[in-house]
N, C-alpha and C positions, 0 to 999 in steps of 0.2 A: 756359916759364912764362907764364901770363896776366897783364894786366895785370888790377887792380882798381883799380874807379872808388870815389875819393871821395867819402864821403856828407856834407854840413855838417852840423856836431852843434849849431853855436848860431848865433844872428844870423836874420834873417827868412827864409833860403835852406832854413832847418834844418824848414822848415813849409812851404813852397809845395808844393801837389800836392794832390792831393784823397782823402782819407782817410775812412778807414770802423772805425766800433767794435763791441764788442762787440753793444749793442744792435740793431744795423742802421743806426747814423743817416753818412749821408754829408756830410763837411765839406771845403768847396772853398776854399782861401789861396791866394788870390792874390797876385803877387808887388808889387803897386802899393797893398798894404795893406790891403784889403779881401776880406772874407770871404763865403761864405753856405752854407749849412747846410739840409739835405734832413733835416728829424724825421719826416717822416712815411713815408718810402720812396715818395713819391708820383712821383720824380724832378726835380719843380721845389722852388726853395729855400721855406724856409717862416722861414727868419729870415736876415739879412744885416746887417753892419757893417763898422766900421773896425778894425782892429788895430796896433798895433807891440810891436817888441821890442827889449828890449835886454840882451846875451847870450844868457842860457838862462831872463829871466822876459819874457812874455808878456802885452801886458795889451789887452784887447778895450773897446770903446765904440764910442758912434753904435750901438747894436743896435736892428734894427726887424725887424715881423716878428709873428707871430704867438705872443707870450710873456708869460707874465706882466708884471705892472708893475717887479717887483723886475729880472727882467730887461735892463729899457733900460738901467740902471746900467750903471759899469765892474765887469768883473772882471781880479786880475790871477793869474797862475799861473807856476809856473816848469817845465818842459820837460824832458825828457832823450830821445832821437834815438839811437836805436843799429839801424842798416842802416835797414829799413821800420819800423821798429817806433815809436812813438812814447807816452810818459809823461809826464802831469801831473799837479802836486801844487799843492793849492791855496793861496793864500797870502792873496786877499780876493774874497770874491765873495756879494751878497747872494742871489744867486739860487740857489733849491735845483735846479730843474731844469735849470741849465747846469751845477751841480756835479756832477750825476747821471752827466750824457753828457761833461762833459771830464775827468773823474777817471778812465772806464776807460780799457781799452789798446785805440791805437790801430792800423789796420792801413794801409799808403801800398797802394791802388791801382795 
């Protein structure tokens, strides 16, 4: 029998790695809190910030970068983690073009 590796479902562990959605867009979570974000498929980041979590909601701030105004706000979201796969639901966020790209499904590279 093989062994299987645990995957973390909640807490900051449950997001580190660098992830890819539907759209194309590549999103990098770092484990020291901060994030940055490829919208363009250009392979350098085109928006960067800070993040924490706690549990399974998620809330993002400090965002720079090339995005609207509504943007730089916070947004928060809650998560759910099952193997590579990753889903969020939104719960405040002013910005329509980060609702856009963090509401589909994610894929862990």
């Amino acid at each position: 029998m093989g062994a299987c590796a645990t995957v973390p479902t909640s807490g900051p562990a449950a997001l580190v790695g660098t992830w890819t959605n539907t759209l194309g867009t590549v999103w990098t979570v770092n484990p020291a809190g901060t994030f940055q974000v490829d919208l363009t498929k250009g392979g350098k980041p085109d928006v960067w910030g800070h993040y924490s979590v706690s549990g399974n909601t998620l809330t993002i701030s400090e965002v720079r970068g090339k995005t609207p105004k509504a943007c730089k706000h916070p947004a928060t979201y809650r998560f759910n983690r099952m193997g590579d796969q990753l889903h969020f639901t939104l719960v405040s966020d002013p910005c329509k073009l980060r609702i856009q790209n963090v509401t589909q499904p994610w894929t862990k590279k």
